[in-house]
C-alpha positions as CSV (number, residue, x, y, z in Angstrom):
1,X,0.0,0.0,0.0
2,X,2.8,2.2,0.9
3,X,4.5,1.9,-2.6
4,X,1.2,2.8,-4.4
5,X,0.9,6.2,-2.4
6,X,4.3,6.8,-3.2
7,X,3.8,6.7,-7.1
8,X,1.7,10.0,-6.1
9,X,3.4,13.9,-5.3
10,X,1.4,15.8,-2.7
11,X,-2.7,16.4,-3.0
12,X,-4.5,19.4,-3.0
13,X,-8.3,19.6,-2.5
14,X,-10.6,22.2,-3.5
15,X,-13.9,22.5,-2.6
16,X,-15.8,23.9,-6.3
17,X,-19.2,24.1,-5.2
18,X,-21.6,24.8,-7.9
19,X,-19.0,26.8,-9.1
20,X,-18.6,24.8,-12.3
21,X,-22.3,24.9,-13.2
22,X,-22.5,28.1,-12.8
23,X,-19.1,29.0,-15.2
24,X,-20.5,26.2,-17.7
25,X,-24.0,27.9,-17.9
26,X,-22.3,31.2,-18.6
27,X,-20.0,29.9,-21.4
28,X,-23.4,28.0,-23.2
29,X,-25.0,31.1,-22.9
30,X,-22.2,33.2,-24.4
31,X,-22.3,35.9,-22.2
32,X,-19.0,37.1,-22.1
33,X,-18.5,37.2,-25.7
34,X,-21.8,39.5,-25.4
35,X,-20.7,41.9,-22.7
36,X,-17.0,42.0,-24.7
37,X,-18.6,43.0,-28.2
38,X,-20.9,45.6,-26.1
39,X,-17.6,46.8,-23.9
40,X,-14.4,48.1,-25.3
41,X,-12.1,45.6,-24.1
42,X,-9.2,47.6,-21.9
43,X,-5.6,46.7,-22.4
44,X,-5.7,44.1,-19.9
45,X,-4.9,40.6,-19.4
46,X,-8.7,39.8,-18.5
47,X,-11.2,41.0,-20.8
48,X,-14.5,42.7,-19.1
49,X,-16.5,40.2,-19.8
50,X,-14.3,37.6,-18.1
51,X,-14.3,39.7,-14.9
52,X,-18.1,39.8,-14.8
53,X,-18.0,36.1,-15.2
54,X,-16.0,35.6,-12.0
55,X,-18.2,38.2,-10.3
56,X,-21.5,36.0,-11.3
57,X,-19.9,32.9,-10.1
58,X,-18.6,34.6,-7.3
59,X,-22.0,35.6,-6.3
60,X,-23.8,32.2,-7.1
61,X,-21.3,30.2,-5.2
62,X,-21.0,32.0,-2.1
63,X,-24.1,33.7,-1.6
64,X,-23.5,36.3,0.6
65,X,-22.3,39.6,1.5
66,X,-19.5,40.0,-2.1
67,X,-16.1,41.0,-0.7
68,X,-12.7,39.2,-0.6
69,X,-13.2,37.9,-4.2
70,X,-9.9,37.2,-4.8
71,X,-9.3,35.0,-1.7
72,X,-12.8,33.3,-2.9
73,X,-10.4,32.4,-6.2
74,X,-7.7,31.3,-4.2
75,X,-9.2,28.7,-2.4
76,X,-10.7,27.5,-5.9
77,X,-9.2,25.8,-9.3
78,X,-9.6,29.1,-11.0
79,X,-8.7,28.1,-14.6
80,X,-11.2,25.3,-14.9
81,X,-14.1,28.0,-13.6
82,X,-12.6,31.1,-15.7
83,X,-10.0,29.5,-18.4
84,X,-6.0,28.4,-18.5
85,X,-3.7,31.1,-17.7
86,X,-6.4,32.9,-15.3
87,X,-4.9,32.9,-11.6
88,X,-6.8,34.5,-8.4
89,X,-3.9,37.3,-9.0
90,X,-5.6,38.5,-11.6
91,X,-9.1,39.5,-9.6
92,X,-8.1,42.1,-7.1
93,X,-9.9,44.7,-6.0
94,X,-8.9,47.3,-8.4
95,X,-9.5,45.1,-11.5
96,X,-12.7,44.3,-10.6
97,X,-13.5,47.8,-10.1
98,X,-12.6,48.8,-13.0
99,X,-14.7,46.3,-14.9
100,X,-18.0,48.3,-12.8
101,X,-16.5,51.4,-14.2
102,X,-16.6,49.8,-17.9
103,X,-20.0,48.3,-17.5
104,X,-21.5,51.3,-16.1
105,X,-20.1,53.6,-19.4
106,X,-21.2,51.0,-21.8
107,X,-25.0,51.5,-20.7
108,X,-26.2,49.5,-18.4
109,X,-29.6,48.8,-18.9
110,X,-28.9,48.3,-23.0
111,X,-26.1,45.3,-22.0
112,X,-29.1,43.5,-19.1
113,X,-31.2,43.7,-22.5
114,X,-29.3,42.3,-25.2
115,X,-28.0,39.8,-22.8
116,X,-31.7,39.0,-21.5
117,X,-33.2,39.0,-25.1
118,X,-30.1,36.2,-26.2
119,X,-31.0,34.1,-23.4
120,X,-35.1,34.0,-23.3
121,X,-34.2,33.4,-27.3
122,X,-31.7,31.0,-26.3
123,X,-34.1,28.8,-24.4
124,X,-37.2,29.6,-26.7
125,X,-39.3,31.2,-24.2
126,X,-40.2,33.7,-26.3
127,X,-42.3,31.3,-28.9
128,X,-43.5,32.4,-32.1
129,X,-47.0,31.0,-31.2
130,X,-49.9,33.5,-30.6
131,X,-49.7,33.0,-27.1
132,X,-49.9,36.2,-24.6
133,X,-46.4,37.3,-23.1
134,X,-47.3,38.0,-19.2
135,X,-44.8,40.3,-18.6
136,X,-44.5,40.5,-14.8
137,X,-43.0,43.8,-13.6
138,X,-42.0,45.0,-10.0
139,X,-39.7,46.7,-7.7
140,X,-37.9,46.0,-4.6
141,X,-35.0,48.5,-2.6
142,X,-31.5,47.6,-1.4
143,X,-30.1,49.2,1.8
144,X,-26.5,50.5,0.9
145,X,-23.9,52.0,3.5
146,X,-21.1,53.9,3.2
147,X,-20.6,57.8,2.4
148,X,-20.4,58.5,-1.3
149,X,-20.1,62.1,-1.6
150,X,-20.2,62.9,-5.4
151,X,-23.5,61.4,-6.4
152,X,-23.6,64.0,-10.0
153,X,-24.4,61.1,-12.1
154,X,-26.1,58.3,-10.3
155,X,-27.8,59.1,-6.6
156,X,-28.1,56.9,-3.6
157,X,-31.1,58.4,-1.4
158,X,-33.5,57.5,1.6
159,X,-36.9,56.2,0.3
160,X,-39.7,53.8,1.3
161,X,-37.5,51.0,2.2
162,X,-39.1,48.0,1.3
163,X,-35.8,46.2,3.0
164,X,-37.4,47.8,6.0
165,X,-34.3,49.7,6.5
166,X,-35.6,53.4,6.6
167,X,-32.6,54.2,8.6
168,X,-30.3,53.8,5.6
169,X,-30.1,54.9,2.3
170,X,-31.0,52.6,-0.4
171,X,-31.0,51.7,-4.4
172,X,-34.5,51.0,-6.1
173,X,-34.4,47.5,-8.4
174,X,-36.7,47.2,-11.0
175,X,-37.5,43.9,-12.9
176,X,-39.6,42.3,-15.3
177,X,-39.8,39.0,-15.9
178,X,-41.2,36.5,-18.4
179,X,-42.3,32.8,-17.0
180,X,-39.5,33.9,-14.3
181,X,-36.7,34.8,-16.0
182,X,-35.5,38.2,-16.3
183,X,-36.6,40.4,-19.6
184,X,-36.1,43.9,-18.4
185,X,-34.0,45.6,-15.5
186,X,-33.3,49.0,-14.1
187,X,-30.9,50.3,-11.3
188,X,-32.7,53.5,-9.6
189,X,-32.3,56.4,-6.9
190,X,-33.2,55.1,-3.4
191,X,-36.2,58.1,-3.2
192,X,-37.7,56.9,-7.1
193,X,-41.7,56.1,-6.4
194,X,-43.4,52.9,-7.8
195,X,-45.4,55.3,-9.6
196,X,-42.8,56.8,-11.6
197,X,-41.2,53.8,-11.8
198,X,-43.8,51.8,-13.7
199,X,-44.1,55.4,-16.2
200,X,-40.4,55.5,-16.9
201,X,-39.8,51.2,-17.3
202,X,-42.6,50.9,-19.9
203,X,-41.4,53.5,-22.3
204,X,-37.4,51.4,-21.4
205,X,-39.3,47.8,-21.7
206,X,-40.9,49.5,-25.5
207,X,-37.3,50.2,-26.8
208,X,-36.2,47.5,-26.4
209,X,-38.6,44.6,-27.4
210,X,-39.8,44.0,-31.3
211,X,-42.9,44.9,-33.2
212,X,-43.8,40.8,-32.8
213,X,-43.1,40.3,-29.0
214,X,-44.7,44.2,-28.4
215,X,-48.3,43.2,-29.5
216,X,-48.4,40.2,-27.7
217,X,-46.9,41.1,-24.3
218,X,-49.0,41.7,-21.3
219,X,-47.6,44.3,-18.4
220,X,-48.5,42.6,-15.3
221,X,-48.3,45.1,-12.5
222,X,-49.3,46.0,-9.5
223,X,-52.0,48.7,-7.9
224,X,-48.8,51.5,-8.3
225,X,-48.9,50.9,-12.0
226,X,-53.1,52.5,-12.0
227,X,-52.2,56.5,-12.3
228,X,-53.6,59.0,-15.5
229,X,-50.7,59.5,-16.6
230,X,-49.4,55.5,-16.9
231,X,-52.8,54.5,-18.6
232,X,-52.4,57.0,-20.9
233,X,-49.4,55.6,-21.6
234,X,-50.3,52.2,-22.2
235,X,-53.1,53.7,-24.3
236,X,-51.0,55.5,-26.2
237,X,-49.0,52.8,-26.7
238,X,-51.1,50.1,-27.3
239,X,-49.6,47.9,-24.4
240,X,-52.2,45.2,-23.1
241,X,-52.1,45.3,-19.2
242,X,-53.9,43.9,-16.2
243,X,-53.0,45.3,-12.5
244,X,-55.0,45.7,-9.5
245,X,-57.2,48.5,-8.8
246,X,-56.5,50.9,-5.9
247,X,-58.2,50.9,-2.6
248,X,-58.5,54.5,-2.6
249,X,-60.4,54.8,-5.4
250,X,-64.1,55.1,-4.9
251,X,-64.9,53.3,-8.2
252,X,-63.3,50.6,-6.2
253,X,-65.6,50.7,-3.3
254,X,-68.6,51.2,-6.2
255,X,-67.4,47.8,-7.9
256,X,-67.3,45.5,-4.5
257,X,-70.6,47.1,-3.3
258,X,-72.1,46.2,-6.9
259,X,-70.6,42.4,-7.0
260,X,-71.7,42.1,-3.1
261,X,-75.7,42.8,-4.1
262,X,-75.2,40.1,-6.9
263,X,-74.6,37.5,-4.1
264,X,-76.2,34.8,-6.8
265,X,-73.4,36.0,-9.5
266,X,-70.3,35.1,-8.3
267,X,-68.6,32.7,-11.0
268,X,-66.4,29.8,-9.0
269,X,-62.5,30.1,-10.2
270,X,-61.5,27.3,-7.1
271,X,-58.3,27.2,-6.2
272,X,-55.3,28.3,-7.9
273,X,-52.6,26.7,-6.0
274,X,-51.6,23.4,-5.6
275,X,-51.6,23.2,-1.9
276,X,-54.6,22.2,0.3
277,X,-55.0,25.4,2.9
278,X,-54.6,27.6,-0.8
279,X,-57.4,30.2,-1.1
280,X,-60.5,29.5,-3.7
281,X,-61.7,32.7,-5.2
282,X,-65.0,33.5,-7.0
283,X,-65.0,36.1,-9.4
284,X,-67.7,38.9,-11.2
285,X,-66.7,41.1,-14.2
286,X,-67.9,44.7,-15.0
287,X,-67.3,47.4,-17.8
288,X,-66.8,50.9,-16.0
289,X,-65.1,53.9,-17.2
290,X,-61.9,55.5,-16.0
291,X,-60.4,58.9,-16.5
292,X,-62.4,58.5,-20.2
293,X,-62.0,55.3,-21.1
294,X,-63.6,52.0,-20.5
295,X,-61.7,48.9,-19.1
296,X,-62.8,45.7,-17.5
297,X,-62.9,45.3,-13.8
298,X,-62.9,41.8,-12.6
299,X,-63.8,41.6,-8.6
300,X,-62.0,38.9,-6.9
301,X,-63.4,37.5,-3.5
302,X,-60.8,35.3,-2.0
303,X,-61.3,32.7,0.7
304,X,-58.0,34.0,2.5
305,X,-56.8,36.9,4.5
306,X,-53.2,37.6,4.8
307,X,-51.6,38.2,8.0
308,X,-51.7,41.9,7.9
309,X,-55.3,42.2,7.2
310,X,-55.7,39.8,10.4
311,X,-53.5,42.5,12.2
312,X,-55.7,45.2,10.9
313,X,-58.8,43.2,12.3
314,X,-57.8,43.0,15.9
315,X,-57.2,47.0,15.5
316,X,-60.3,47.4,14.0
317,X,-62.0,45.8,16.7
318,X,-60.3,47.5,19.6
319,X,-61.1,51.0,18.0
320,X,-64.5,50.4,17.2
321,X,-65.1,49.3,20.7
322,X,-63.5,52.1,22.5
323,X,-65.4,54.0,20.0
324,X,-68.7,53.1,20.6
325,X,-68.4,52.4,24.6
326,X,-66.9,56.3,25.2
327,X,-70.3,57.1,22.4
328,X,-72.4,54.7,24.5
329,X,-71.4,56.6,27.7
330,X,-72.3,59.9,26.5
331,X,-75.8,58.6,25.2
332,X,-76.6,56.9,28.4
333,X,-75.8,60.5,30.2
334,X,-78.5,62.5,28.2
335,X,-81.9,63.0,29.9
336,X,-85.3,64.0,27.4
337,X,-88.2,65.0,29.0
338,X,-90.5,62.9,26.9
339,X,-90.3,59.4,24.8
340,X,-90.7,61.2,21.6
341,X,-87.5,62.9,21.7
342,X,-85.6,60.1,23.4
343,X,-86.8,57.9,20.6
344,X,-85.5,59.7,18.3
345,X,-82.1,60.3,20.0
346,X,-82.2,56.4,19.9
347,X,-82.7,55.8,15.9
348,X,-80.4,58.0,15.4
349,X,-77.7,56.6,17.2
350,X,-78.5,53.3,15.9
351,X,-78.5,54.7,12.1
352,X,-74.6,56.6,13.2
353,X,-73.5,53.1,14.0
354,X,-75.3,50.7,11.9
355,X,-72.1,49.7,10.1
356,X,-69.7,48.4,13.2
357,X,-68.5,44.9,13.9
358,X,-70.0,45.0,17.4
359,X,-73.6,44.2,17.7
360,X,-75.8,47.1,19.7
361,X,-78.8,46.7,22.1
362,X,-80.1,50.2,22.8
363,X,-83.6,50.6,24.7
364,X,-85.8,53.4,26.2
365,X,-85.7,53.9,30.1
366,X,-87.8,56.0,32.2
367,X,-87.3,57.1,35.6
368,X,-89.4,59.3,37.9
369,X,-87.6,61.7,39.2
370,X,-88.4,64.3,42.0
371,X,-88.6,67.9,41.6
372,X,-86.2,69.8,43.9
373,X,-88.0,71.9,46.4
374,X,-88.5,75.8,45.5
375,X,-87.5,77.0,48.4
376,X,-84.2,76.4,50.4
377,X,-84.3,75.6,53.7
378,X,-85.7,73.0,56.1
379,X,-89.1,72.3,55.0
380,X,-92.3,72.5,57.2
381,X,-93.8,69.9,58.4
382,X,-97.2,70.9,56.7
383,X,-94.7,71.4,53.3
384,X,-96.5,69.2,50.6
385,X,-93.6,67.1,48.8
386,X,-92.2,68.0,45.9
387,X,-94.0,66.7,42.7
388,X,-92.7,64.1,40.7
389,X,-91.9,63.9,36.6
390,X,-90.8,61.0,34.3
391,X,-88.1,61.7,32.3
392,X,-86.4,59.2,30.0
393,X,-82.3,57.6,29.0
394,X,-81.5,55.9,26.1
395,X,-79.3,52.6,27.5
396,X,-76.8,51.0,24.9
397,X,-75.4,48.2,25.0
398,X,-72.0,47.1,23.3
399,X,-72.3,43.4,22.6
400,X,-69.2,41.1,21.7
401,X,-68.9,41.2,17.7
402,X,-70.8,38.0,15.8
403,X,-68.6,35.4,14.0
404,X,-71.0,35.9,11.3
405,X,-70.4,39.8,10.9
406,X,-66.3,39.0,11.7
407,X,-66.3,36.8,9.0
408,X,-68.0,39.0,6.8
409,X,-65.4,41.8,7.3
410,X,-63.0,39.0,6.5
411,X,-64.7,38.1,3.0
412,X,-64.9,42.0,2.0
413,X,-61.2,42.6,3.2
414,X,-60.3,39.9,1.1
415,X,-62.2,41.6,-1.8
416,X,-60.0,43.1,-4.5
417,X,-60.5,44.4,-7.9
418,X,-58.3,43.9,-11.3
419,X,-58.1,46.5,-13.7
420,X,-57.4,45.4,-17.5
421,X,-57.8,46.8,-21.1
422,X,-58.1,43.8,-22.2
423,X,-62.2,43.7,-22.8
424,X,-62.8,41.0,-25.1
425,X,-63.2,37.7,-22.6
426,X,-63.3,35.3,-25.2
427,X,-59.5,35.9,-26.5
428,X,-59.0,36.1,-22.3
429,X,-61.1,34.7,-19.8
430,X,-61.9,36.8,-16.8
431,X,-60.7,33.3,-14.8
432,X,-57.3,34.1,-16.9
433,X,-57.0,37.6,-15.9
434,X,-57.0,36.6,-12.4
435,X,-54.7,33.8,-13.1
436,X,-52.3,36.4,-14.6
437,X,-52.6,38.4,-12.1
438,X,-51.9,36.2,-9.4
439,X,-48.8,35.1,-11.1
440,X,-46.9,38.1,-10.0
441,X,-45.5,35.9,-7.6
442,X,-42.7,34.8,-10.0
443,X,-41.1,38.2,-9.6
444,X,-41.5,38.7,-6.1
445,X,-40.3,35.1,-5.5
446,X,-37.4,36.5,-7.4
447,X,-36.3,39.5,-4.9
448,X,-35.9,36.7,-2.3
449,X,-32.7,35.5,-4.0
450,X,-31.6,38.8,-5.3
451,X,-32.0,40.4,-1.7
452,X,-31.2,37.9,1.3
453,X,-27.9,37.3,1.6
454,X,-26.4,41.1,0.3
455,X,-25.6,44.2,1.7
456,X,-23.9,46.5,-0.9
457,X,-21.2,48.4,0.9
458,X,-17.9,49.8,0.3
459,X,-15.7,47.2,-0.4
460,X,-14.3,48.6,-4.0
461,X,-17.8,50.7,-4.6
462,X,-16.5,54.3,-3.8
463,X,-18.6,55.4,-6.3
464,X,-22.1,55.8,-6.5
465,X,-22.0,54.5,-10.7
466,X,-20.0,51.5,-9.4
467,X,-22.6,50.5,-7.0
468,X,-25.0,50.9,-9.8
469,X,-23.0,48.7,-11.7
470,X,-22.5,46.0,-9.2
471,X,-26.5,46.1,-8.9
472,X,-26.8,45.4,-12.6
473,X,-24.2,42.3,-11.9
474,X,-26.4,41.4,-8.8
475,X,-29.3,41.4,-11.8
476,X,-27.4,39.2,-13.7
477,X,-26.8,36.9,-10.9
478,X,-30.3,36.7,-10.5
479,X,-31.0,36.0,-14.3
480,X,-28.8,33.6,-14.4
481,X,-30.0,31.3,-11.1
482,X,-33.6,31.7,-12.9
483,X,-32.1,30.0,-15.8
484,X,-30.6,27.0,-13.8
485,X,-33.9,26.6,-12.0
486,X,-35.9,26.8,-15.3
487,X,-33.8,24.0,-17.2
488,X,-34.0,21.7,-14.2
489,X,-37.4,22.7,-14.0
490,X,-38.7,22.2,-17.7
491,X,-36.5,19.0,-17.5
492,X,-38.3,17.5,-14.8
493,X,-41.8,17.8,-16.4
494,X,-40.5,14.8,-18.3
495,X,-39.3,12.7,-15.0
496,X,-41.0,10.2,-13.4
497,X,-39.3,10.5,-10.4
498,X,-38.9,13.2,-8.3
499,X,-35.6,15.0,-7.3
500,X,-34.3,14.1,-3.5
501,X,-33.5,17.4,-2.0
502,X,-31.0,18.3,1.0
503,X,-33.9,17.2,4.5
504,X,-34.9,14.2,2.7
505,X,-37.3,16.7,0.7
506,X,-39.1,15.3,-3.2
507,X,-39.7,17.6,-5.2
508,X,-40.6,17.8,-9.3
509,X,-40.4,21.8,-9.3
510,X,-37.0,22.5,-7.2
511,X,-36.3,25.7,-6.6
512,X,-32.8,27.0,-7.6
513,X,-31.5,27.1,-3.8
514,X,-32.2,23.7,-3.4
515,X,-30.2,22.9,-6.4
516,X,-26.6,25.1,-5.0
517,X,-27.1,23.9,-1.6
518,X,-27.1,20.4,-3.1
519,X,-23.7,21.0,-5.5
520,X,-22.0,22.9,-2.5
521,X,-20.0,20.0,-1.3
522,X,-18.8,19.4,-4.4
523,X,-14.7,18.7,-4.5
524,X,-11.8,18.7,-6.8
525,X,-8.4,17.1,-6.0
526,X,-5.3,17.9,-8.1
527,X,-2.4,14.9,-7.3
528,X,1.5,15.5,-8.5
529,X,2.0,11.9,-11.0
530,X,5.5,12.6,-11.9
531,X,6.3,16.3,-13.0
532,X,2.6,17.0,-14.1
533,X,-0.3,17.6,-11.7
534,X,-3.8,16.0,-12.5
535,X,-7.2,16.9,-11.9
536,X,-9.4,13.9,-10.4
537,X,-13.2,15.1,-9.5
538,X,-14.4,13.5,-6.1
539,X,-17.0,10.9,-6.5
540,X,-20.0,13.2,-5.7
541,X,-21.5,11.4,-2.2
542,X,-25.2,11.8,-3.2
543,X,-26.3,10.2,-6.2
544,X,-28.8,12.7,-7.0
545,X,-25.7,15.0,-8.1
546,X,-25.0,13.4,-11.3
547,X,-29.1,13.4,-11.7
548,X,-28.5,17.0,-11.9
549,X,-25.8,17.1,-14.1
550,X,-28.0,15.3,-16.4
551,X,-30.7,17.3,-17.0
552,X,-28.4,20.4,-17.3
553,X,-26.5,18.0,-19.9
554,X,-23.3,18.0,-18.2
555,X,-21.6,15.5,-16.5
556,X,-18.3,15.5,-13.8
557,X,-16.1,16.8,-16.7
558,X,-17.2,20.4,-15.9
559,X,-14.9,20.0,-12.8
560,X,-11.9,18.7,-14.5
561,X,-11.6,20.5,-17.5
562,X,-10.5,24.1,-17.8
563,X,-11.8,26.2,-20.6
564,X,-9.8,28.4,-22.9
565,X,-9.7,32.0,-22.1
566,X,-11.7,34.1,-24.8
């Protein structure tokens, strides 16, 4: 045994990760060759596309805050993930930042376009059937710390932090996506409204698709996208769209009041979701007129009520019971000096609260009360007493609130309203408009990856355009983890069997997470035979591995073989 170690130099292990998927992925979809034609190549030994691809793998590999890259590379083969000749030397800090500074001249949102465009081409999302293009659309903010002082050309501001971070200033991302994968993105001021936002990514999302894709596409937003001045857009335009219909508008209250007195009209959608505690909706359609033009309104009644509208109940009811018991008080305090007039004090008490979630008893008292004498003093004993009137109260009674009115307020909460241009229901359904709608989870479900493990800070961003840079890299990170999930996805529609996930979890959709965390153990090992080291992959320890490597059509090569340097 001794003598066959001894044909062998020293070992070196290196733990790769889904590194290699991740690089492979990159080269199939020929992304650096795209961000090299679109960015003057610098006279450097690593082009800028090269640099962004260690940036995405970087970023897909470790998945947290980004700093250090260079001591990431050291502790990996680099030249099998970025090509031969390419050492962790070459990815300081200042290389890498000047790549940010490359992208960011270059045009930003142009490159996330023609990249995005190649790849939904690539993998023949966008079909040449007749088929609606739901084009989900979206935003989400990024705290950011650090002091960057000249912000001339790009800004970094306070805003409504949807990272519930109001204490810190913040980027705005904006995405839309197409069956989950990323179609059109934007890198905005911390302070930039939803409002605005939806105004200025249409007229980006127009320049950048075809005539073909324009006339079919969908913009799936929602209730930030309903202002004048964005349906006039879309009118103008000609850009389908469905969204959700403010709260605050009274046409909204109009619509639910209308569908509520049509109790027998309701049309049953069921549920929408797989799961079994999934909500079931029920659905009625209208034509109304807004700011001069008619749309279709479909009201949605859903079975469920999010947790926030469960907070808002219990603060509903406390109000409305402190409310009516300090009203209650004050009604039971006033004296009338005949029934008529309490009577009346009475219906119209009942009529000011006829609307509350607590149940009230209110009834007419009288009491006979004796006059006070005329005269002060101790009366004589021949004094008759002092006559005696009935006057009259009005008692009320706050009662506990019904489960029947409860869950009423529950079933009207849940009550929403879609707004869509779209008025001929035989090309789409108003069950499909809700569908649509409801979909918009794809790009929130999205944020999740692009926002949980990073904090954007100054590492190498001194400057507010690199940190809009490095957000359109995070952008690309994203877009390309969607892909990964979408091929294993779309792969395992035509499996029997489902995929083992890490905690002895089965699952036919995995989601991209699932898929790293299972190639993270992943190892190389280089041994010394003679004067020439060799790469030997590790036997992966879960068979479900090379599974994986299947359906992306790769196989443990990926982790021996470096690729040639563009």
């Amino acid at each position: 045994m001794r003598e066959a170690f001894q044909l062998f130099g020293p070992v070196r292990s290196y733990v790769m990760g889904p590194a290699p998927v991740l690089a492979r992925l990159i080269d199939e979809l020929k992304w650096v060759e795209i961000i090299d034609e679109f960015v003057p190549r610098p006279d450097s030994k690593l082009s800028i596309g090269l640099r962004t691809k260690a940036l995405l793998v970087h970023i897909g590999t470790n998945r947290e805050a980004l700093y250090r890259v260079e001591e990431f590379y050291a502790q990996r083969d680099v030249e099998v993930l970025l090509g031969n000749g390419v050492s962790a030397d070459d990815l300081h800090d200042d290389a890498l930042a000047r790549a940010l500074d490359a992208l960011y001249d270059a045009g930003l949102e142009a490159l996330y376009a023609r990249i995005a465009l190649h790849t939904l081409r690539r993998l023949r999302v966008l079909s040449d059937s007749n088929e609606l293009i739901p084009i989900h659309a979206d935003t989400t903010s990024l705290s950011v710390t650090g002091e960057y002082l000249d912000q001339t050309a790009f800004r970094i501001d306070r805003g409504f932090s949807k990272n519930h971070r109001p204490d810190l200033k913040q980027i705005v991302f904006g995405l839309c996506t197409v069956h989950g994968l990323g179609l059109c993105a934007n890198v905005n001021p911390g302070n930039l409204d939803d409002h605005t936002w939806n105004f200025e990514n249409i007229q980006q999302l127009l320049s950048q698709l075809d005539e073909e894709t324009r006339k079919r596409s969908v913009y799936v937003a929602d209730a930030a996208l309903v202002t004048k001045d964005n349906l006039e857009l879309l009118a103008e335009e000609d850009i389908h769209f469905i969204s959700r219909l403010p709260g605050t508008y009274k046409l909204s209250e109009d619509l639910k009041r209308a569908a509520w007195e049509k109790e027998n009209s309701w049309k049953e959608v069921g549920r929408l979701a797989e799961a079994e505690d999934s909500a079931h909706y029920r659905i009625q359609a209208f034509c109304r007129t807004l700011y001069g033009r008619t749309y279709r309104f479909v009201v949605v009644r859903s079975s469920s009520l999010d947790t926030r509208k469960e907070r808002k109940l219990e603060e509903v009811l406390k109000r409305e019971k402190a409310a009516l018991e300090k009203a209650a008080k004050a009604m039971n305090q006033n004296v009338y000096s005949c029934e008529q007039d309490a009577q009346m004090a009475m219906q119209t008490f009942m009529h000011e609260h006829r609307a509350t979630l607590h149940p009230i008893s209110a009834r007419i008292c009288a009491e006979q009360v004796q006059e006070k004498r005329a005269r002060r003093g101790r009366p004589r004993k021949d004094d008759p007493p002092p006559p005696v009137h009935t006057q009259y109260r009005v008692e009320v009674e706050i009662l506990p609130p019904s489960e029947e009115r409860v869950q009423q307020w529950r079933e009207k909460e849940a009550t929403f309203v879609l707004i869509t241009d779209i008025r001929d229901d035989q090309r789409v359904s108003d069950e499909q408009i809700l569908r649509l709608y409801k979909e918009q989870h794809e790009v929130e479900a999205r944020f999740r990856y692009l926002k949980s493990p990073y904090h954007v800070g100054p590492i190498y961003l001194h400057k507010p355009t690199r940190v809009k840079a490095f957000g359109f890299v995070m952008l690309l990170s994203l877009l390309l983890y969607s892909v990964l999930e979408y091929l294993i996805r779309e792969k395992m529609k035509r499996e029997t069997e489902p995929l083992m996930l890490p905690g002895k979890r089965k699952s036919f959709r995995p989601t991209g997470l699932a898929i790293l965390e299972m190639l993270d153990g992943m190892t190389t090992v280089h041994m010394q035979v003679g004067d020439t080291w060799q790469r030997v992959p590790a036997t992966p320890h879960n068979p479900q591995i090379m599974r994986v490597l299947k359906l992306l059509n790769m196989d443990l090569s990926i982790y021996t073989e470096a690729e040639k340097t563009a």
